[in-house]
N, C-alpha and C positions, 0 to 999 in steps of 0.2 A: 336787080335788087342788090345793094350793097352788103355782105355778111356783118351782122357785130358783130364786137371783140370774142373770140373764145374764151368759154366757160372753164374755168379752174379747177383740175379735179379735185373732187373733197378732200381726196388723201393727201396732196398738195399740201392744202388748204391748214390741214390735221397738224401735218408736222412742223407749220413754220409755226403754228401755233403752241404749240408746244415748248419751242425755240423763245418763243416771246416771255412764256411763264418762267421756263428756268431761269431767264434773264434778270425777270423783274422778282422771283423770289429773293436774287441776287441782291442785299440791301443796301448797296451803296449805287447809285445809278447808271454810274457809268455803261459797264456791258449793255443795260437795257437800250440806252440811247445810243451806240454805236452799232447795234441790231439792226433799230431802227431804221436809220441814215443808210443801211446798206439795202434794206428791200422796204422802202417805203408804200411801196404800192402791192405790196402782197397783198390785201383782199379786194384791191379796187375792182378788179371783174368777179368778187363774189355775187351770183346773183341770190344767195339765200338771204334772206334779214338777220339771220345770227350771224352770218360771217361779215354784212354792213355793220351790225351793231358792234360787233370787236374793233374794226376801224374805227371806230369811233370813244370807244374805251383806249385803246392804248393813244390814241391821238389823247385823250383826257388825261391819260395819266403820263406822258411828254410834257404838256401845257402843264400839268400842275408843278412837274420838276422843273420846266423852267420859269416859274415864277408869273405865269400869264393865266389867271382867274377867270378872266373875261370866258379866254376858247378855252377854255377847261369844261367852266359851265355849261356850254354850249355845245361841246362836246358829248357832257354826259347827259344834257338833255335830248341831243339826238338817238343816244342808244336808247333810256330809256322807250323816247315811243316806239321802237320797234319791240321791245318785248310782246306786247300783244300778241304781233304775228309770229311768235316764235314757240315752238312745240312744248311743253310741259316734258321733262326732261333734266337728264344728267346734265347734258352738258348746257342748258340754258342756266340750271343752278350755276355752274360753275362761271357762267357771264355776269350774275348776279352779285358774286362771291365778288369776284374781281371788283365790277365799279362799286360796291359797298367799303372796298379796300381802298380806292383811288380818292371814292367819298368822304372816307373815315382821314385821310393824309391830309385833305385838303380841309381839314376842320368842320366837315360840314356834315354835324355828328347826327342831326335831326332825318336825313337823308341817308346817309350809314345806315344809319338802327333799321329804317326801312326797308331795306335791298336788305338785308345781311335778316332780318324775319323772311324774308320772300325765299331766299337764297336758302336759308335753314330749313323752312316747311318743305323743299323740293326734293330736301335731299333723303325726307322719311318718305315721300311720295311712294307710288306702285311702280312707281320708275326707275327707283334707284337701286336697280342691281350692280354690281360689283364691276366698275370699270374706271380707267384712269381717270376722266372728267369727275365721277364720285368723289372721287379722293382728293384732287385739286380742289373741288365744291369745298370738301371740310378741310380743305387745309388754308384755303383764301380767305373763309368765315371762323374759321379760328383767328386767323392773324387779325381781323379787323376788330372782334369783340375782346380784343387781348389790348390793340388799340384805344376801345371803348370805355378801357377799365373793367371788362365783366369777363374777369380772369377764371373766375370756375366755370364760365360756360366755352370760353375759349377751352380749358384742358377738355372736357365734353368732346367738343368736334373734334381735338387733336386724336382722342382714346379710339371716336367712331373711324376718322380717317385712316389711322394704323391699320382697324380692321379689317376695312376693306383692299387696303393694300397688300397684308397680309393673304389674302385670297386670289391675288396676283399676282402673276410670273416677273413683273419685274422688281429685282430686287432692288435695284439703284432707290423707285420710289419708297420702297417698304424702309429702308434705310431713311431716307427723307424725313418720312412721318416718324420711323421713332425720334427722331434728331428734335422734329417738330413737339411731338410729347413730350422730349427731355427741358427743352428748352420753357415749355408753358406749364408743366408741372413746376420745375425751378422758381419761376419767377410767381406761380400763387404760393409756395412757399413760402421766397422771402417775403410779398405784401403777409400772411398768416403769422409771420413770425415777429415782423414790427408790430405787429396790433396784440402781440401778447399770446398770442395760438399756439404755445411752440408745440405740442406735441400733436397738431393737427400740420403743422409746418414739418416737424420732420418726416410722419409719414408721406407727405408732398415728395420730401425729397430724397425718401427712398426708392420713392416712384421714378423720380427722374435720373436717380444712378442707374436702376435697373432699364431705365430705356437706351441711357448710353451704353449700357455695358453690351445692353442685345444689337444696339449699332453697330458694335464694333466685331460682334461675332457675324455679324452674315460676311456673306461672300462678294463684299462691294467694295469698289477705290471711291470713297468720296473725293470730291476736289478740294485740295490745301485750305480754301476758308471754311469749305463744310467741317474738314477735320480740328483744323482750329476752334472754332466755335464750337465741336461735340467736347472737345477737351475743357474748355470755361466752362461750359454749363455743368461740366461734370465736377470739375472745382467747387464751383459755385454752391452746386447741394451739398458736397461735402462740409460746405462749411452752415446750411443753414442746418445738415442735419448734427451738426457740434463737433464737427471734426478739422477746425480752423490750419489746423497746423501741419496735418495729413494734405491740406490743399495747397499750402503759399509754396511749395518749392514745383508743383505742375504748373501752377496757376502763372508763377515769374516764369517759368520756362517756355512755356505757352504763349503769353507777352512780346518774350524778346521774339518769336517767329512771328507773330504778330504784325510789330511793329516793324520788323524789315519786310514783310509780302503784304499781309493783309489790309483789306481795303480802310475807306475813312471811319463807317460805321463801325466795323470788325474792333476796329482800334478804341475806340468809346466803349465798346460793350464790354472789352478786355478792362480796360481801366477801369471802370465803373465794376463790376465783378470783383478787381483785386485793390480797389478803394473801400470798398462794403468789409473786405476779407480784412486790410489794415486796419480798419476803424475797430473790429470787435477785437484785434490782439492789445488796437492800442488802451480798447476800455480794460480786458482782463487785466493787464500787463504795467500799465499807468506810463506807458511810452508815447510821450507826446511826442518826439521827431516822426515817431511811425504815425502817430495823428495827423502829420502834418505832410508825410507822405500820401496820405489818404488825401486829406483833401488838394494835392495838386494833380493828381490822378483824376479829381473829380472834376477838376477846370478844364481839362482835357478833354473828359467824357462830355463836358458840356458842349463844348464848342463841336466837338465831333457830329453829337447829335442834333444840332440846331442847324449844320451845316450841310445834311443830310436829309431833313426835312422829318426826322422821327421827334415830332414835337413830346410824345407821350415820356420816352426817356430825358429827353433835353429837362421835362417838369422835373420828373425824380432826380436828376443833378441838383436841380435850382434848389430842390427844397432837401436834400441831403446836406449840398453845400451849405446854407442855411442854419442846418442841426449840428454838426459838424465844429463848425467855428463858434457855436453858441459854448457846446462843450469846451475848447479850448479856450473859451473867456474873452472870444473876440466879437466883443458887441455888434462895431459899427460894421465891421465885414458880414456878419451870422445877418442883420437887417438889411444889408445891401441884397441878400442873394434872396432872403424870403423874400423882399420886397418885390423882387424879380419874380420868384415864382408868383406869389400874390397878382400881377399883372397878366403874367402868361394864362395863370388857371381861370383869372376871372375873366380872359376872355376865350378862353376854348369849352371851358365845362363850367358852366353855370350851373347846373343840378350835379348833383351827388352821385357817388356812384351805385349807392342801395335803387337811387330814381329810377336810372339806366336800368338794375336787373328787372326791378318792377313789371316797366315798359315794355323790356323787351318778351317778357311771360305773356302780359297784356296782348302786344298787339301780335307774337303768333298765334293765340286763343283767336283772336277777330281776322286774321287772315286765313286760319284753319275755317273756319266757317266762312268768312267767303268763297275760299273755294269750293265749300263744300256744298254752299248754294247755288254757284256758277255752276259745278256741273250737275246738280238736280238740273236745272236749267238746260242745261246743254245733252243730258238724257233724255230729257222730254221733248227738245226740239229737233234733233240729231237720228238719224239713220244708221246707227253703232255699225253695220256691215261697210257699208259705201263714204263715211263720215258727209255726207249729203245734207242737208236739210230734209225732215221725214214730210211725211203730208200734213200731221200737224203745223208743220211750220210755214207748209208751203200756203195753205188756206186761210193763217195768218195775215201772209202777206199780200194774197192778194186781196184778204179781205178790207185793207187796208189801201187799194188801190182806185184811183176815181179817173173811172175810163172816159173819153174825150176830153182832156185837157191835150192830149198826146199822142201823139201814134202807142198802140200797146198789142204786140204778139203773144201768142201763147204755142207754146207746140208739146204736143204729147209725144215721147219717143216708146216707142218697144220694138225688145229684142227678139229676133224673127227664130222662132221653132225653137224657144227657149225652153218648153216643155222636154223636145228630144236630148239637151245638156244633160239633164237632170238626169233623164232616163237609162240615157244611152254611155254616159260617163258615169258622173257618181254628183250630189249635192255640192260637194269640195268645190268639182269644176264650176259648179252653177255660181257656186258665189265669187270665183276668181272671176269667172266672165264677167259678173255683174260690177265687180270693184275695177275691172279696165274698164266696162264701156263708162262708171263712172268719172274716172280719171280723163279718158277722152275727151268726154261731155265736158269737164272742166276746162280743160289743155286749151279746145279748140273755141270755144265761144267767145265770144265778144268781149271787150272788158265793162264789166258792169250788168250782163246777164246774169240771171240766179239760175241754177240747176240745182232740182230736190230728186230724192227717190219716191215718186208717186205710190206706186204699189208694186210687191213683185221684181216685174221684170220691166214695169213701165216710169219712167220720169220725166218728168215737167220741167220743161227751160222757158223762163220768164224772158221778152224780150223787150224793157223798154225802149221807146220812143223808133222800135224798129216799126216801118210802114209791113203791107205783105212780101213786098220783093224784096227789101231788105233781109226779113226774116226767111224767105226761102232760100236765099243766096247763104245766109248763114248755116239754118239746117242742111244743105247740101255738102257743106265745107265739113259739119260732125258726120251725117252717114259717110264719105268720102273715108275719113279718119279714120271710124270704124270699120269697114268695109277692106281701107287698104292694112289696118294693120297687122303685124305678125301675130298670129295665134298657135304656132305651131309648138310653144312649151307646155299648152297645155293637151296636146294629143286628142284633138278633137277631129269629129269626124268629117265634120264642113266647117268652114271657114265663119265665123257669126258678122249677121249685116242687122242693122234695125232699119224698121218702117216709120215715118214721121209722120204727123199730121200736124198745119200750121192752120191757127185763125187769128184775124188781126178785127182789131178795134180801132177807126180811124180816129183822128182829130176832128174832132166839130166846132165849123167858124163859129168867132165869137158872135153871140147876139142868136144863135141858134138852138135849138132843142136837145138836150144831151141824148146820150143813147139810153135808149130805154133797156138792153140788157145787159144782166150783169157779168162778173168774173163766170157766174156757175155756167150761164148759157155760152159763155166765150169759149169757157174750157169742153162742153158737150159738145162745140161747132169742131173744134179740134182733133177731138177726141174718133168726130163720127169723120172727119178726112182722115185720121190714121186708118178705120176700118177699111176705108176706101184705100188707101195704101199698099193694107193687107190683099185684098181683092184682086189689086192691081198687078200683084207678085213679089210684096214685096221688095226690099231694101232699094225703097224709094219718098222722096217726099209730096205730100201733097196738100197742097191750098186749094183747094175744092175738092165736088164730089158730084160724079154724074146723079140727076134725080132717082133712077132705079138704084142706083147702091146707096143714096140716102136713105130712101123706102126700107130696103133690106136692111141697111143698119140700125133702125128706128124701129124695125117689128123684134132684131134681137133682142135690143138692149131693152126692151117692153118685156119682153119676155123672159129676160134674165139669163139666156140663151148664152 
C-alpha cells in the first residue's frame, strides 16, 4: 500500500495561520501576498475541514486583491460549504469573521452581514472562553461592520475583543485591540460629530485617546505602521474632541514618517486625518489656502484608498471632496466629486445605514433561535457522552429503511465485562472506555456506515448495502481495533474487547415477495448472535447462532433475565 501524504501538525497548522492574519490585518496588501507566494501550499495536507476551508478563504481574499471575482466567488463558496462540518467554536467564529471581511471588501455586503451575524452569535456562544481565536473573532467582525457602516456595533466587538485580550499573556495582541478600539471609537466619533452629536462625539473620542494612551503604556514595540497609525488616530480625536491645534503639529510630524516609510493605505489615512484637521482650522480661521491644503490631501486620500481596494474610505473622500469645494465656491469641481460619490454609493449601498443596523439586530435574533432549535434537535437525537446518534435516532432511521431493495446488515456491538470497569475502576473510566470504543466504531467503519450508542454499553452499526460477509469482514476489522488498541492511560485491569453480532437482510429479485421482517426482527436476529458471541467467549463476531444457544437466548430475553 502506498502511504499518503503526511498529516500537518495542528500546531504547524496554528502558526502559519496566525502569520496570515498579521499579514492581512496589514492594510495595504502587499505583505499578505508575498506570505502567500512563499508557502502557498501550507494547508494543502490539512485534512481537518477548517483548515480546507481557510485555503480557501485566503485564496478568496488573493482573488479578490487581484481583481478576479470570478475565483473569488468560488472560493468563498467553497469554504462556506464546509462550515457545516466544522465544530461550533472559537476559532470557527473566527473563520467566519474573516470571509464576512473578504465579503464585506468585495462589495458583497448582502453576504457580509451574514457571516459577520453567524460570526457575532459564536463568539457569545458556551464556547467562547478567552483565547487568541476569540479575539481575532472580534477583531475581524469589528473591522467588517465598521466596513458596513454600523460603526457602534463595530466599537461593541472592538471594547469585547480588548477584553478578552486583556485576560491574556500576550501583550503584543492586547496592544493590538486597544489600537483597534482607538481607531473605531475615532472614526464613530467623527461620523457622531458631522451629524451634529458633538458631545456624544467627544466622549467617543476621549474613549479613543484613552485607548491610545493605554497602548502606548504596555510593555510592547508595536511595528513602525502600527505606531504611526496609534499616533493619527490619537491626533485625530484630539481634534474631534476640539483640540485642533493641540493635534496639527503631531499630526504634520506623523505625516512626514509616514510618507517616507509607510505603506499606500497608511498614507491615505494620514491625509485624510490631517485634511478633516485643515478643513475645521480652515472654517474657524477663514483660511482658504489652508482649505485648499485640505482638499489636495483629500485627492490623495482618494486615490490611496481606491488603490487599495478600501472602497468605504475612497466614498468619504469622494463625498468630503465634494463638501469641501462646495464651501470654497467651487461648483463644477464640488459636483464633479459628489457625482462620483453619487455613483460609487449607488452601487455599493443601496439601503441605508439605519437599514443595515436593523438587519443586522434582525437576523442575529433569527440565527439565535436557529441555533437554538438545531440543538434542541441535536439533544434529542444525540448521545451527549459519545456524541453518537442516541437510540432515538437510531430507530428513526431505521425506521425509515425498506429492507430488500438492498443488501442491509445490522450489528449490535457490546463491551465485554463492562459491568467490571465500572466496578473495579470508578464510572469516570466506564465512560472514557465508552467514548474510545465510540471513536473506534467511527475511525474504523466503512464510509457511509451509521454508528449510534444503542444502550449502555451496547451500539448499533448500520451497514448499508453490505451482504453478510461483507459485514462480517467489516465487524472484524472494529473488534480488531478495539481489541488491538492502547488502554493502558486509563489503568485498567484487562485490556477491553467487545462481542458483535451481525444479521443481514438480503436483496429480493425483482418480481419477488419482499421480506416479510422488519428492522425490529433484523435487529433481535442480531442481537440474539451477539448473546451467542457472548457464550462463545467473547471478543468475537458472530453471523449466526447454534439452535441450543438460540433456545437459551430466547428463554432469557422472555424472561427478562
Amino acid at each position: 500500500m502506498t502511504p499518503g501524504p503526511a498529516r500537518v501538525a495542528p500546531g504547524v497548522l496554528q502558526a502559519a495561520l496566525w502569520r496570515y492574519l498579521d499579514a492581512s490585518h496589514v492594510e495595504d496588501p502587499g505583505p499578505f501576498l508575498e506570505l502567500l507566494d512563499e508557502s502557498v501550499d501550507t494547508f494543502a495536507d490539512g485534512c481537518d475541514p477548517a483548515w480546507t476551508a481557510w485555503r480557501h478563504a485566503l485564496a478568496a481574499r488573493r482573488a479578490t486583491l487581484d481583481g478576479d471575482p470570478d475565483t473569488a466567488a468560488a472560493e468563498v463558496t467553497a469554504a462556506r460549504d464546509l462550515f457545516e462540518r466544522c465544530p461550533v467554536s472559537s476559532e470557527t467564529a473566527l473563520l467566519m469573521a474573516y470571509l464576512s471581511h473578504v465579503e464585506m471588501t468585495a462589495d458583497h455586503f448582502d453576504h457580509a452581514m451574514l457571516l459577520a451575524v453567524d460570526a457575532s452569535l459564536l463568539t457569545d456562544g458556551p464556547s467562547a472562553q478567552p483565547s487568541r481565536a476569540l479575539l481575532q473573532a472580534h477583531r475581524w467582525v469589528s473591522l467588517t461592520l465598521c466596513g458596513l457602516d454600523l460603526e457602534e456595533l463595530a466599537v461593541a466587538h472592538a471594547v469585547r475583543g480588548h477584553q478578552v485580550a486583556a485576560a491574556l499573556p500576550d501583550v503584543g495582541d492586547h496592544g493590538r485591540l486597544l489600537l483597534l478600539g482607538a481607531r473605531q471609537h475615532a472614526e464613530l466619533a467623527q461620523t457622531l460629530h458631522r451629524r451634529g452629536r458633538t458631545d456624544r462625539a467627544a466622549e467617543l473620542a476621549t474613549e479613543a485617546i484613552a485607548c491610545a494612551t493605554a497602548a502606548r503604556e504596555l510593555p510592547w514595540e508595536p511595528e513602525a505602521g502600527e505606531r504611526d497609525l496609534l499616533d493619527v488616530v490619537h491626533a485625530w480625536a484630539l481634534v474631534v474632541s476640539g483640540e485642533p491645534d493641540a493635534a496639527l503639529g503631531p499630526l504634520r510630524r506623523v505625516r512626514r514618517s509616514v510618507q517616507r516609510d509607510g505603506g499606500v493605505w497608511l498614507r491615505g489615512y494620514t491625509d485624510q486625518a490631517l485634511a478633516r484637521l485643515l478643513r475645521a482650522l480652515s472654517r474657524r480661521d477663514g483660511d482658504v489656502a489652508v482649505g485648499e491644503e485640505a482638499i489636495d490631501l483629500l485627492v490623495d486620500a482618494a486615490g490611496a484608498f481606491a488603490s487599495t481596494g478600501d472602497r468605504r474610505r475612497y466614498r468619504q473622500a469622494l463625498l468630503e471632496l465634494g463638501q469641501d469645494n462646495a464651501e470654497l465656491g467651487r461648483t463644477a469641481e464640488a459636483l464633479h466629486w459628489l457625482e462620483a460619490y453619487r455613483a460609487d454609493t449607488g452601487r455599493a449601498h443601496a439601503r441605508g445605514r439605519e437599514m443595515w443596523a436593523e438587519m443586522f439586530v434582525r437576523r442575529s435574533r433569527l440565527r439565535e433561535a436557529e441555533r437554538q432549535a438545531a440543538m434542541l434537535r441535536r439533544h434529542a437525537l444525540e448521545d451527549p457522552l459519545t456524541g453518537l446518534g442516541n437510540r432515538r435516532s437510531a430507530e428513526r432511521r431505521l425506521g425509515a429503511l425498506r429492507l430488500g431493495e438492498e443488501p442491509l446488515s445490522l450489528a449490535v456491538v457490546d463491551v465485554d465485562r463492562f459491568k467490571e470497569v465500572n466496578d473495579k475502576a470508578s464510572h469516570t473510566h466506564g465512560d472514557a472506555v465508552l467514548r474510545r470504543v465510540a471513536d473506534l466504531l467511527r475511525e474504523h467503519s466503512r464510509n457511509g456506515d451509521e454508528v449510534y450508542r444503542w444502550a449502555g454499553d451496547e451500539f448499533l452499526v448500520v451497514l448499508p448495502t453490505a451482504t453478510e460477509a461483507q459485514a462480517v469482514v467489516v465487524m472484524e476489522r472494529l473488534r480488531s481495533a478495539v481489541a488491538e488498541a492502547d488502554w493502558t492511560e486509563l489503568e485498567l485491569s484487562a485490556a477491553v474487547t467487545v462481542s458483535i453480532g451481525v444479521a443481514t437482510a438480503p436483496a429480493v429479485p425483482a418480481g419477488q415477495p419482499g421480506p416479510v421482517l422488519g428492522w425490529r426482527a433484523l435487529f433481535d436476529t442480531a442481537d440474539l448472535h451477539l448473546f451467542s458471541a457472548k457464550r462463545g467467549g467473547r471478543n468475537r463476531v458472530r453471523a449466526y447462532a447454534p439452535p441450543d444457544v438460540l433456545r437459551e437466548a430466547r428463554r432469557i430475553r422472555g424472561t427478562g433475565a
